[in-house]
C-alpha positions in Angstrom: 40.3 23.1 75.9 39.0 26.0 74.1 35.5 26.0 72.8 34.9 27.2 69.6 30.9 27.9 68.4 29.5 27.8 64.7 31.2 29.9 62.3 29.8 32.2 60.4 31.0 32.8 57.2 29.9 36.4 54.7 31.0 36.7 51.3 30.9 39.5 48.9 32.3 39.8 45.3 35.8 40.0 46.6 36.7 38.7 49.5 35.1 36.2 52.0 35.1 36.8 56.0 34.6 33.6 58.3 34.2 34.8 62.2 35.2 32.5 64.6 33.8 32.6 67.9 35.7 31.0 70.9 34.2 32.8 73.4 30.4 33.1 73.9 29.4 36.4 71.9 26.4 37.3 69.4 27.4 38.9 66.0 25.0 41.1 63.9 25.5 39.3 60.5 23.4 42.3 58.8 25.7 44.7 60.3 29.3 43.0 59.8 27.8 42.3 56.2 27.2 45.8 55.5 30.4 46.8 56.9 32.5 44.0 55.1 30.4 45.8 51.6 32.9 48.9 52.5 36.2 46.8 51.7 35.3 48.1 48.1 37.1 51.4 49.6 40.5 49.8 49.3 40.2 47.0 46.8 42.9 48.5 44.8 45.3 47.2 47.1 44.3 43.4 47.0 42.3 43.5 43.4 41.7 39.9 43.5 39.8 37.7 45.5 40.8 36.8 48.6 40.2 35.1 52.4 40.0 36.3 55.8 39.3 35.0 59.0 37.9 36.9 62.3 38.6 35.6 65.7 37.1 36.4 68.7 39.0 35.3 72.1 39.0 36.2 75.6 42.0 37.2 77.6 43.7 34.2 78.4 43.8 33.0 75.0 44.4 36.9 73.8 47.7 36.2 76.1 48.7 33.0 74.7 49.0 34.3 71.2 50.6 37.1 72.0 53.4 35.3 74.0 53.5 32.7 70.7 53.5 35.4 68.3 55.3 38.4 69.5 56.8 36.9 72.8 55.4 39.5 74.8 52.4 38.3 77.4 50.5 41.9 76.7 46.7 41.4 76.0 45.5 42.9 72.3 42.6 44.3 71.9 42.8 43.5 68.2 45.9 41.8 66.5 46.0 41.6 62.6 48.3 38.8 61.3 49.0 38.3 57.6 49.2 34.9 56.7 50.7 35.9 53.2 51.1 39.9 52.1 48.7 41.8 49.9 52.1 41.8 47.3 52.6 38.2 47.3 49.0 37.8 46.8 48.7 40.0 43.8 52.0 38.7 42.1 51.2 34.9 42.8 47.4 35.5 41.5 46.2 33.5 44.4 42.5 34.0 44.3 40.7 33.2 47.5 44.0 32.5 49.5 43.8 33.6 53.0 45.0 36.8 53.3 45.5 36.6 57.1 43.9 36.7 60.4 42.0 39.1 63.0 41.8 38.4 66.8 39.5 40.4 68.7 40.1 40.3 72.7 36.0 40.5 73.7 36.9 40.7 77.4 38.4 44.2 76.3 35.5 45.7 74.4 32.9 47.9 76.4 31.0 45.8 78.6 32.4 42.1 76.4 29.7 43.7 73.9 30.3 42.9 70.2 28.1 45.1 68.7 29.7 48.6 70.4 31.2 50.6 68.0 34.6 50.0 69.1 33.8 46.2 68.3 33.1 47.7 64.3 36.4 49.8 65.1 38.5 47.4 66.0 37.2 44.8 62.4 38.3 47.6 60.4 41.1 48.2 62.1 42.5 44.2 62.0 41.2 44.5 58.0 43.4 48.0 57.1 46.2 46.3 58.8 45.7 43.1 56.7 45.3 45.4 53.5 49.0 47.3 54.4 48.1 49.9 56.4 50.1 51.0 58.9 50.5 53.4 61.9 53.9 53.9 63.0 54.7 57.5 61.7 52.4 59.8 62.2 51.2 60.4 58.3 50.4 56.7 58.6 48.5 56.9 61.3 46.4 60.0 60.2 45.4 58.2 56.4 44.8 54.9 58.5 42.5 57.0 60.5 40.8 58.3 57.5 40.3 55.1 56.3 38.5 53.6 59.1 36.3 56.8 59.2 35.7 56.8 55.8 34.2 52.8 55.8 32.3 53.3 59.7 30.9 56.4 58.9 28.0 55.0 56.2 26.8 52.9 59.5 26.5 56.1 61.7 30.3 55.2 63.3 32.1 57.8 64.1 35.5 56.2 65.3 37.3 59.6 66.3 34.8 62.1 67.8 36.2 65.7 67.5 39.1 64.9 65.5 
């Protein structure tokens, strides 16, 4: 049986974030709220309001969805999974559907801690991908990079050090 501990839900203008905890971890509200302010970056991709949720799992569980998912066993350290396409939602006009779905693996972040900066990282990451982003070719990879710099950096994040 997996344990799940009380969500906690953020909302801002646009979009709403509910993290759910299945493993044992603390989340800085004030932090993930101020972070969660920076969607405002890309809102011209999803312009109306929308849902997302944020799940945090440890390995075996990482596992399991994987295998479900993608039929591969592999462990994530973050897996973004649209539950409906920033296009669909847009064309539909389906204010405050659920956009989709972030797992975070905790057992892979430095130390299990969820407030590192790969933690941060790995939210915006999971939210990009949710948004359309992608990183398959190269020039994807470099404006998704960009991306995620330009909404860690007003918290003192610097995702890519040196590049």
């Amino acid at each position: 049986m997996v344990r799940v501990y009380p969500p906690l839900t953020i909302r801002n203008r646009h979009a709403t974030l509910t993290v759910v905890r299945r493993v044992r971890c603390t989340i800085d509200k004030r932090r993930l709220t101020a972070l969660f302010r920076e969607w405002r970056l890309i809102e011209k991709k999803i312009p109306i309001p929308f849902a997302v949720s944020l799940v945090i799992v440890g390995k075996r569980e990482a596992a399991r969805i994987n295998t479900n998912l993608l039929k591969t066993p592999h462990i994530f350290d973050v897996l973004a999974v649209n539950l409906v396409t920033p296009r669909e939602l847009k064309k539909q006009n389906l204010p405050d559907a659920t956009l989709g779905e972030i797992f975070i693996t905790k057992d892979l972040l430095p130390r299990g801690k969820t407030h590192s900066s790969r933690f941060w990282l790995l939210v915006v990451h999971g939210l990009l991908h949710l948004a359309g982003y992608d990183h398959r070719r190269k020039s994807e990879a470099l404006t998704m990079e960009r991306q995620e710099t330009r909404m860690l950096a007003p918290h003192g994040i610097t995702p890519y050090p040196g590049a």
